[in-house]
N, C-alpha and C positions, 0 to 999 in steps of 0.2 A: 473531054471537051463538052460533049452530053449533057452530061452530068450535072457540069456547069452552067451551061444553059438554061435548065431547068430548072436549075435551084435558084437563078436569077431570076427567070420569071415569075416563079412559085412566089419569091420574095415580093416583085414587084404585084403582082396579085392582090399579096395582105394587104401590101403598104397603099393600095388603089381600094381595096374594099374596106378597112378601118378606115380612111380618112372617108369613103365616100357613105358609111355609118355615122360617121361622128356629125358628116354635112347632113347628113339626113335627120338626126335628134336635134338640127339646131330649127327653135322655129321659126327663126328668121329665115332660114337659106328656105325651107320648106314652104314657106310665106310664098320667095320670089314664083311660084309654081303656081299659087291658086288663080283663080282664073274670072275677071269680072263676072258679076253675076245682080238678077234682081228676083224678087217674086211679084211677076204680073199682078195678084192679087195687092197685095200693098201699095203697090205702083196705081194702079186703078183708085184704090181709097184714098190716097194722095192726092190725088186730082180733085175730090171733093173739099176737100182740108183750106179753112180760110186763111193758115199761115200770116196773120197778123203782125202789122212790125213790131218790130220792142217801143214801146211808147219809154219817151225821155223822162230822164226824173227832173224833178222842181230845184231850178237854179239856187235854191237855197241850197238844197241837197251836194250840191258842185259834185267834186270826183272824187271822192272818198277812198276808192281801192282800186286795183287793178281793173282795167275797163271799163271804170265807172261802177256807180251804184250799184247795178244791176250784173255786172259782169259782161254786156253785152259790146260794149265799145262805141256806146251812143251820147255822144255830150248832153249834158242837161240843157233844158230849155233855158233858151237865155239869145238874146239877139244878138247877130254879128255879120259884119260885110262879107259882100264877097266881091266887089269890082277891084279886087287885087289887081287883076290887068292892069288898073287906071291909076290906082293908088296902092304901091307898094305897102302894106304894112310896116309899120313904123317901131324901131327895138324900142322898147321901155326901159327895160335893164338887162343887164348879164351878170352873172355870177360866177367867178371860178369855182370850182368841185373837184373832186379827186373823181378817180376811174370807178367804172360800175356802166351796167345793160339797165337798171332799172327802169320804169317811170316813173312821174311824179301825181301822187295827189292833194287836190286842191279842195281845204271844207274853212269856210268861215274867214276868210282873206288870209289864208297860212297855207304855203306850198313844202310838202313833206317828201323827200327823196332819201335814200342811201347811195355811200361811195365807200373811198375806201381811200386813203392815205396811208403812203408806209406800210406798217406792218399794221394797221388798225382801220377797223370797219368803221364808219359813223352813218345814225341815223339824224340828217337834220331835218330843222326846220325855218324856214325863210318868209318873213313879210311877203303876202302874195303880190303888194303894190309896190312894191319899191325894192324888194330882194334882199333884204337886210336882212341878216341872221340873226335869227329869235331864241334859238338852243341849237347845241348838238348832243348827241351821247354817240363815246366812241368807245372801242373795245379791243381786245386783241384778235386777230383772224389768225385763224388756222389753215391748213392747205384748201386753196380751190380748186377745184375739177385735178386729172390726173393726166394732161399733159400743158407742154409748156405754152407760153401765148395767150392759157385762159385766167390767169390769175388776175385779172384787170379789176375785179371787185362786185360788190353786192348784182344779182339779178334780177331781186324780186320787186314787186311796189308796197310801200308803208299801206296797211290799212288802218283807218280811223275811224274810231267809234266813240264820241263823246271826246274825253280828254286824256281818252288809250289809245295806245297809238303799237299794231302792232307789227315786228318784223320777222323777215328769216333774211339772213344772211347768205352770202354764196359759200361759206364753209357748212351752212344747217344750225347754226346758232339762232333759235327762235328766241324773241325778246317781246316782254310783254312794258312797254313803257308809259308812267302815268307824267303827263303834265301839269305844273302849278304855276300857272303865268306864264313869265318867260324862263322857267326852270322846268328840268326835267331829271326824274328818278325810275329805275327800274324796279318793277313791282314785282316780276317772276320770270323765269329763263329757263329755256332747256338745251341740251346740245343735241339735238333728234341723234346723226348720225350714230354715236356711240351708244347713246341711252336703246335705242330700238335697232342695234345692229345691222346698221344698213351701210350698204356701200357707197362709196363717195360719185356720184357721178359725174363720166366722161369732163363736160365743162360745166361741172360746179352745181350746186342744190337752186333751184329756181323758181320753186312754188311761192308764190302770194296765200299767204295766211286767209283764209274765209271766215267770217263771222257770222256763225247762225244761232240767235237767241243768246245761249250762256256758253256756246261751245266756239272754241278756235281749231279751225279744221285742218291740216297740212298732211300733207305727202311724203315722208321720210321715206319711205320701199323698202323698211326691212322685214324681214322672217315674221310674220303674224301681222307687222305693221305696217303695212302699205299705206295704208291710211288710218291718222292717229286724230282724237278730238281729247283737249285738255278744259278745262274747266276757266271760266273769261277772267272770271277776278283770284281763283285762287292758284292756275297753274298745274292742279292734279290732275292726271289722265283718266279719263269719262269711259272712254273704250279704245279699240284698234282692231284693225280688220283687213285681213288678207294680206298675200305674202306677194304679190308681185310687186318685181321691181320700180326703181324711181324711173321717171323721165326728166321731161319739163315742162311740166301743165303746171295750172293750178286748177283748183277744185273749184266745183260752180253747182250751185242750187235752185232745184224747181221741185213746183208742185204738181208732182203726178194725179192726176184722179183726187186730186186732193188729198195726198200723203207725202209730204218734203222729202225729197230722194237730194244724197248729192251726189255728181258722177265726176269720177276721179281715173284720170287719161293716165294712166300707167306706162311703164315703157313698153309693154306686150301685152295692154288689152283696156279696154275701161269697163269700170267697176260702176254699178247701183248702189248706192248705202245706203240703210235706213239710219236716219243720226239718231233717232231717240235712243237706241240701244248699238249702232254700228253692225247692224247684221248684214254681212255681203248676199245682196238680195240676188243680182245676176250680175254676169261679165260677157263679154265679149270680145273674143281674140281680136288682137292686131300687132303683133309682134315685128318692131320694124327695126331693122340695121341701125346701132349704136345707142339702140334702146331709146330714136329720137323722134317720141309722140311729143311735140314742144307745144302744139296751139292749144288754146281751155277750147272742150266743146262748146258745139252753139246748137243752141234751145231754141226753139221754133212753138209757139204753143203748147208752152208744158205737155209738151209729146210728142216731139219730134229733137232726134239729137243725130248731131252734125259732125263727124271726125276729120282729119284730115293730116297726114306728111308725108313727107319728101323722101329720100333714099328709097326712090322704087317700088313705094306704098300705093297713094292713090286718097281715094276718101270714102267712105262710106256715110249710111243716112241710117238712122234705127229709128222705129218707135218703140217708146217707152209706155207700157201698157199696164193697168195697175190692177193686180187679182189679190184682192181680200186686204192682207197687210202687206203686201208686198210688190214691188214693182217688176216686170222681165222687160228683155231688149229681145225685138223682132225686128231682124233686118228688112228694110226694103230694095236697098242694094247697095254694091260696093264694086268700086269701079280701079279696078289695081295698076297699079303700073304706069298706064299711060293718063289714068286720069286724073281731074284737079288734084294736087299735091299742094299743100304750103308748109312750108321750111319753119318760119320761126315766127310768124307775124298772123295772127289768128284773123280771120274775115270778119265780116261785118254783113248783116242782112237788111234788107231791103225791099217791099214790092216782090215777094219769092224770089227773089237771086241773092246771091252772093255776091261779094265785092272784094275781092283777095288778090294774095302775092302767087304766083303760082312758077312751083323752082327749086334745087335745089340750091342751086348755086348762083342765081339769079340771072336763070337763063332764058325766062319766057315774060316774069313782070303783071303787071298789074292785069287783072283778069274780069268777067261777070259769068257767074254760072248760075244756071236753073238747078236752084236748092231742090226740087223736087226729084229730080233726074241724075245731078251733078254733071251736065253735059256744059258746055262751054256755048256762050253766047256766039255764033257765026258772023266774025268781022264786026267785034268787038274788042279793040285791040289796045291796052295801054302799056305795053311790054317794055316802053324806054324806060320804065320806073326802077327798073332791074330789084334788085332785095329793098322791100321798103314797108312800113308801119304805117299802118290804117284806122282810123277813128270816122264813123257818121255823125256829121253836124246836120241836122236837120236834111233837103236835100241834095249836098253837097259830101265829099270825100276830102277831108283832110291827109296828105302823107308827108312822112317822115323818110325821106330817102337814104339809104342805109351805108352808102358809099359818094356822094356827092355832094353831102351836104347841106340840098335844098328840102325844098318845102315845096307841096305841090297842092294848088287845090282843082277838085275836078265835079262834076256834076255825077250823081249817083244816079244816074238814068241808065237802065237797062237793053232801051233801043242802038244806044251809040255812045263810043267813049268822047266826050267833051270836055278837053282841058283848058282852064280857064286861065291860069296863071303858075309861075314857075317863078319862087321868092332864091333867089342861091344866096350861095355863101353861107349862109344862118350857120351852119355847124360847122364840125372840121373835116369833114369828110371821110372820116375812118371811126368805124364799128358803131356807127349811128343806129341800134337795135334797139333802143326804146320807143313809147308810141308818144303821140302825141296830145296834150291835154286840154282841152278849151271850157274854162269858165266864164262867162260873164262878157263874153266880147275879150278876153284875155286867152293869148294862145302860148302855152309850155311846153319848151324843146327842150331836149338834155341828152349829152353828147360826155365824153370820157371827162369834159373838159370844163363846160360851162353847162348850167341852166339858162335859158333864154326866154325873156318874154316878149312877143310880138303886139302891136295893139291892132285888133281888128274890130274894134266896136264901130256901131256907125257913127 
């Protein structure tokens, strides 16, 4: 009976010490362990740091790509009400759409989105004033993400450049599309996924395509290819760099010291690239549960960079420091666990604060954090917002409510949350995860179901 005893427990031992090796080589379980931290030095030089907003781009410019222009989630100048209170915004038009997470961009009175109908993906395009459809190009879609529930269709947003218009799909089908009027042809295509053998992500490929100069910048996550840049007009691949995995960022670009870096949110760490040649210049761990770094960083004075999610992560603040040809990441600190977390909806900066969703599951809501610190404003509170998407119109908060529906708009003031007005109904109230777009006194929602346009001009 001895005997047996011991050899149960001997067993029970292994089976306790392999799995609790296996937890320990994952770097995420080893993640949950690290322990907020800052360097008082950094933290001190921060304080001197003028942290400048993102100045908006010229209304001509509209929204071109993901977050606008710039990447930052700042509407172009252009004038538009806000006594919503008084005067409900008035619908312009609706448009039915097939399913998709995307946003839409708006350049030159033409609003560009992707969906997905049946078994085929399309990229359209719609009369910005009146919703009329100008073109589509559709295709066939392959699997999205790898359980059930996410197949709903495209995540990314169209980016546009002249009369290219370009996409990635939620299976990783990147499309490079030329327009002629109100005709459109596809100039060059790639399927990332298999071409750079990378794994299909949890819920599907998500990166918005970046344009810098003659390069198209995207995220595939495979083996060498983390990050890939093809060439604008011909579609050949320029270089590839680094083998971590996908998430759900997209890539975003600043000038360090005066050397274009783009930094690329991986799903366990973000990356420095040099694009002239793709040399991975530095990284910085952040490995988080289901490999989900979803928000693009935020750039603060080409030098200062912003991380942030949810599953138990927290956020960090790096500066980006530039020696010779190359850039490195110096943390100033990172706040794990209990601090700002955002899930899928990337912040917006303002006056040194943040302005975010802060949650995983949309349990805490709309938030203001001292960007320099990442601490949370004291009884600053707009947490009814529960999961919802955020854009700065000058200064006011535009949101996209992720489960109800509405529209919210609110004052960007850092002393106290100030909600101005609550438009409901606008969507349908289920998987409302796109952001919201305002050109021109014109404000663009898009929902599984419809595109919407509100008029908010004065």
């Amino acid at each position: 009976m001895k005997a047996r005893v011991i050899v149960l427990l001997v067993g029970i031992s292994a089976i306790l010490g392999i799995g609790g090796y296996a937890a320990y080589r994952n770097p995420w379980v080893r993640s949950l362990f690290a322990r907020s931290s800052a360097d008082p030095v950094e933290l001190e030089r921060g304080k001197k740091a003028l942290l400048k907003n993102h100045a908006p781009a010229d209304a001509a410019t509209g929204y071109p790509q993901w977050r606008g222009a710039s990447r930052t989630g700042v509407a172009p100048v252009g004038s538009f009400r806000t006594d919503w209170d008084k005067q409900k915004p008035k619908e312009l038009w609706r448009a039915n759409i097939g399913g998709g997470f995307g946003s839409c961009a708006v350049v030159d009175r033409k609003l560009y989105f992707q969906d997905q109908l049946g078994d085929k993906e399309r990229v359209v395009c719609l009369d910005a004033e009146t919703g009329k459809t100008v073109w589509d190009y559709s295709y066939a879609v392959g699997q999205i993400g790898t359980g059930r529930g996410y197949e709903n269709g495209p995540r990314a947003t169209p980016t546009v450049v002249g009369n290219m218009v370009f996409t990635v799909g939620g299976a990783g089908k990147l499309l490079a599309l030329e327009a002629e009027g109100n005709a459109i042809k596809m100039r060059w295509q790639h399927d990332l996924l298999p071409e750079f053998q990378a794994t299909m992500p949890d819920w599907g490929v998500a990166c918005s395509p970046l344009i810098l100069g003659d390069l198209v910048i995207v995220l595939p996550g495979g083996e060498g290819a983390s990050v890939v840049a093809f060439d604008k007009t011909t579609g050949d691949v320029k270089w590839k760099t680094g083998s971590n995995p996908p998430g759900y960022s997209s890539p975003i670009t600043a000038s360090i010291g005066g050397l274009e870096t783009v930094f690329a949110f991986m799903g366990d760490a973000l990356l420095a690239v040099r694009p002239t040649d793709g040399k991975l210049m530095s990284s910085f761990k952040w490995p988080t549960q289901f490999k989900g770094n979803i928000t693009t960083p935020i750039i603060v004075d080409d030098e200062y960079v912003f991380i942030s999610s949810a599953y138990s992560m927290g956020c960090a603040l790096l500066r980006a420091e530039r020696k010779g040809d190359e850039v490195s990441l110096v943390k100033v600190y990172e706040n794990r666990r209990n601090g700002f977390a955002t899930h899928h909806a990337t912040s917006v900066f303002k006056d040194k604060h943040l302005f975010g969703i802060d949650g995983t599951q949309g349990e805490r809501g709309l938030k203001c954090v001292d960007f320099m610190t990442g601490k949370e404003v004291p009884n600053w509170d707009g947490a009814e917002t529960g999961q919802a998407s955020v854009i700065l119109a000058g200064d006011h908060l535009i949101l996209q409510i992720a489960k109800k529906g509405e529209v919210w708009l609110a004052e960007a003031n850092p002393k106290e949350f100030n909600l101005i007005a609550k438009v409901p109904k606008v969507l349908s109230g289920n998987n409302n995860w796109a952001t919201p777009t305002l050109v021109n006194g014109r404000l663009y929602l898009r929902d599984e179901k419809n595109v919407v346009c509100l008029d908010v001009r004065p």
